[in-house]
matplotlib code that plots the C-alpha trace (Angstrom):
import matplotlib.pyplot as plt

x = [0.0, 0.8, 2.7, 5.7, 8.6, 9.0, 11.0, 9.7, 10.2, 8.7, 5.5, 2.9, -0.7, -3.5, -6.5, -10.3, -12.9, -13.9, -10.8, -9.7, -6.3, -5.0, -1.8, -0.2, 3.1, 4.6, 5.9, 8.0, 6.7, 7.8, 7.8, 9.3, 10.9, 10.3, 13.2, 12.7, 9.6, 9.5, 7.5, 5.8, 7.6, 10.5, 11.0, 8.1, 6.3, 5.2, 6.8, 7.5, 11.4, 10.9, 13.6, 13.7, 15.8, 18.0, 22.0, 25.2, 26.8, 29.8, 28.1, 27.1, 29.3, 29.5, 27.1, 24.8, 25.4, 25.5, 21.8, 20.6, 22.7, 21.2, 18.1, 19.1, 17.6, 19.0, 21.0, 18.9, 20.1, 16.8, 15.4, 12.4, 9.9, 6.5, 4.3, 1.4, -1.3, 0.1, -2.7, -1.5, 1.7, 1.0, -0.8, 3.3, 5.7, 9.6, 10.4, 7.0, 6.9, 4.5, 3.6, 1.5, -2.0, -2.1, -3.4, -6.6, -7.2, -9.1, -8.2, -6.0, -2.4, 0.0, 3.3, 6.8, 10.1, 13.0, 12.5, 15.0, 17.9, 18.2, 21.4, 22.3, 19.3, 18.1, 15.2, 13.5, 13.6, 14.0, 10.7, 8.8, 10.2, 8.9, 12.4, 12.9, 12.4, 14.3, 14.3, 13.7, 17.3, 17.9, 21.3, 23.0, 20.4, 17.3, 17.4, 18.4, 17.2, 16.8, 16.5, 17.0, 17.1, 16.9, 19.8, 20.9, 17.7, 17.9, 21.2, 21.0, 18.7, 15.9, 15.7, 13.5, 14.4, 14.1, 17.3, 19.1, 20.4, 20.1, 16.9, 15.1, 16.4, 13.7, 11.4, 8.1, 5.0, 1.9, -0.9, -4.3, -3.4, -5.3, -4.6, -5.2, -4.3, -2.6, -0.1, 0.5, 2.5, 5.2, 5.2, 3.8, 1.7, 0.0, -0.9, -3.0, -0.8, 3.1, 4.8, 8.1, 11.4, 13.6, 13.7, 14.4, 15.0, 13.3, 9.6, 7.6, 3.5, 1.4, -2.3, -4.7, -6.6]
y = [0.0, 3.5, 5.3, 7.7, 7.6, 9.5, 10.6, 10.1, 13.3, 12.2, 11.3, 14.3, 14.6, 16.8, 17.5, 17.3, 19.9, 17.7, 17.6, 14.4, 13.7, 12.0, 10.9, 11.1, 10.1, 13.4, 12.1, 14.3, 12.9, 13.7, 15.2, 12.1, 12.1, 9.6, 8.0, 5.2, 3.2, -0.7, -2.3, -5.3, -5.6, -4.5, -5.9, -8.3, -6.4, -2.8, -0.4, 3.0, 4.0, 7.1, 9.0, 11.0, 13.2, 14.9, 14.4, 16.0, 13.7, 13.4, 11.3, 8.7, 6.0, 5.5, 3.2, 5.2, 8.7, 7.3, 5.8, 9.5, 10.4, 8.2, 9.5, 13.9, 13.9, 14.9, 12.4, 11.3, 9.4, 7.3, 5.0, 2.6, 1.2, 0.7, -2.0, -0.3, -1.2, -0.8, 1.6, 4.3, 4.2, 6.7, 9.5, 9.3, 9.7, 9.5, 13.0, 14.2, 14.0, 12.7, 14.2, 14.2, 15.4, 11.1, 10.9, 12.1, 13.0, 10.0, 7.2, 3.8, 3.5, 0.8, 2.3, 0.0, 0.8, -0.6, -0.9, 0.3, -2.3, -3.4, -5.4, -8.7, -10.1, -13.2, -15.7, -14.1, -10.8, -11.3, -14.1, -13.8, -17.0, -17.4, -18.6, -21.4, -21.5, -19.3, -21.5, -25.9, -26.6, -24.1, -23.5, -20.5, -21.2, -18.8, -16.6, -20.0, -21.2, -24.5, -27.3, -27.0, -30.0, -34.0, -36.7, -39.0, -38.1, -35.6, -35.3, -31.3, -28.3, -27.7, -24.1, -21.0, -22.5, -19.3, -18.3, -15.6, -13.3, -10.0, -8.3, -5.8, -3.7, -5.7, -4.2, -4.0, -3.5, -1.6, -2.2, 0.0, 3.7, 6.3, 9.6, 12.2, 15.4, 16.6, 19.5, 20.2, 23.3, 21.1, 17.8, 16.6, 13.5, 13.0, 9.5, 8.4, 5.8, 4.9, 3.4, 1.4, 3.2, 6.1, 9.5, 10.4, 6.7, 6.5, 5.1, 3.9, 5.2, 3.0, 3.1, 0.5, -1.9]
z = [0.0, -0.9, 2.3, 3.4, 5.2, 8.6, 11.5, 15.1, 17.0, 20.3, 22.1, 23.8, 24.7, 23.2, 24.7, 23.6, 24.0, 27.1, 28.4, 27.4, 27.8, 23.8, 24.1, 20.6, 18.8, 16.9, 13.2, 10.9, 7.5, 4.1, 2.0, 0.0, -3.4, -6.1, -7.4, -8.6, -10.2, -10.1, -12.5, -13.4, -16.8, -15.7, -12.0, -11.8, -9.3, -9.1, -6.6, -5.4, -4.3, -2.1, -0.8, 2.2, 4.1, 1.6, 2.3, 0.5, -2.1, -0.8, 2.3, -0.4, -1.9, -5.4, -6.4, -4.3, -6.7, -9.4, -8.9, -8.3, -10.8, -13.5, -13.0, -12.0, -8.6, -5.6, -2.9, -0.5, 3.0, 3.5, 0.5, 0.7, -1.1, -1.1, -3.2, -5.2, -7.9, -11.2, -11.9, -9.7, -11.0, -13.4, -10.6, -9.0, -12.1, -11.3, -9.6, -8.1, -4.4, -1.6, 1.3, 4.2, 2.6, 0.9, 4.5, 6.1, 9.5, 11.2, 9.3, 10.3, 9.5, 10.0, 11.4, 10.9, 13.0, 14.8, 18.4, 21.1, 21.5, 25.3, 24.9, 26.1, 27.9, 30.1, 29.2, 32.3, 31.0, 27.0, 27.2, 30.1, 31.8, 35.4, 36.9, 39.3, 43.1, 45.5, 48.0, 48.3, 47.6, 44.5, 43.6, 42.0, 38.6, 39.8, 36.7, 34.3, 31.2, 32.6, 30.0, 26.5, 25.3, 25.4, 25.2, 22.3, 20.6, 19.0, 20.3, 19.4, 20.6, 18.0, 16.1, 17.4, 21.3, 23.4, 24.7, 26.0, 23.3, 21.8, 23.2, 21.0, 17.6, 15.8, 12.9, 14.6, 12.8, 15.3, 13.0, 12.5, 14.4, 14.1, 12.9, 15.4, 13.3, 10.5, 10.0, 6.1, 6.9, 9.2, 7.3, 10.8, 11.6, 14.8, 15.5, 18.9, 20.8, 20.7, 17.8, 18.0, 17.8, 19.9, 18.7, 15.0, 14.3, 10.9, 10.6, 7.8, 7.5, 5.1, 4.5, 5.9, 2.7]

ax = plt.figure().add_subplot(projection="3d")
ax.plot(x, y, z, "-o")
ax.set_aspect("equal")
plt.show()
């Protein structure tokens, strides 16, 4: 679906004409560059390449110029893409640009980001694991993983057991938020609740079907 890439700035609350306290995730969005079309005959699958954020050149490699190059449009730091009906492919030509007014006030977005990396973390704290008695003869394993496994058969621990390991920094989808307002002026998108992600990390906004 058609969308735009972002910046989160940071989280506040707005209030209703009751007084109702809206808390509301602040989202610098757009305005987004085409660069790049992807299509069916072409790529096998139709596609937007939006650029955002625009950088100097010399902070590119070359490969990366010479793509912006090819096609005499400025450097940008961020590209992404976004899958589209090969019917509106012709409403956003190479060049034009998106911005926040795709969207109206009110309706459901899905929101993708990287969540905040929390290190190195336990089973307890990484999956929820209840632990193992503090007392009746436990010894020095309280926080443990406990078994993983079985003996000569398999004779090896199977994939996807939950283990410690690296604990956040995953892409994290938060599916069908709702836009609380819109700022065309700012490039600003207000959306009720939290999305995933510290601030400025880059976010990706994408209508709902």
């Amino acid at each position: 679906m058609l969308g735009i890439i972002g910046k989160k700035i940071g989280m506040t609350r707005l209030f209703t004409e009751n007084g109702d306290s809206v808390p509301v995730t602040v989202i610098e969005a757009g305005p987004c560059k085409v660069v790049q079309q992807k299509t069916m005959e072409k790529d096998n699958y139709s596609a937007l390449q939006l650029g955002f954020d625009e950088v100097s050149e010399t902070k590119l490699n070359k490969p990366e110029r010479g793509h912006f190059a090819k096609r005499n449009i400025a450097a940008y730091k961020v590209l992404r893409e976004f899958r589209i009906d090969e019917d509106l492919m012709k409403e956003y030509p190479q060049g034009s640009e998106i911005k926040v007014n795709i969207f109206n006030p009110g309706a459901k977005v899905h929101v993708t980001g990287i969540s905040k990396g929390k290190g190195f973390a336990g089973v307890m704290k990484r999956h929820n694991f209840h632990g193992k008695n503090m007392t009746h003869g436990t010894h020095e394993i309280f926080r443990g993983t406990g078994s993983v496994g079985m003996c000569a058969t398999p004779s090896r621990i199977h994939r996807g057991k939950k283990m410690p390991g690296q604990y956040g920094y995953d892409k994290v989808t938060v599916r069908n938020l709702v836009i609380y307002k819109i700022d065309e002026d700012r490039n600003i998108i207000m959306v009720k609740g939290a999305i995933p992600g510290h601030r400025n990390s880059i976010v990706l906004i994408q209508k709902t079907k």
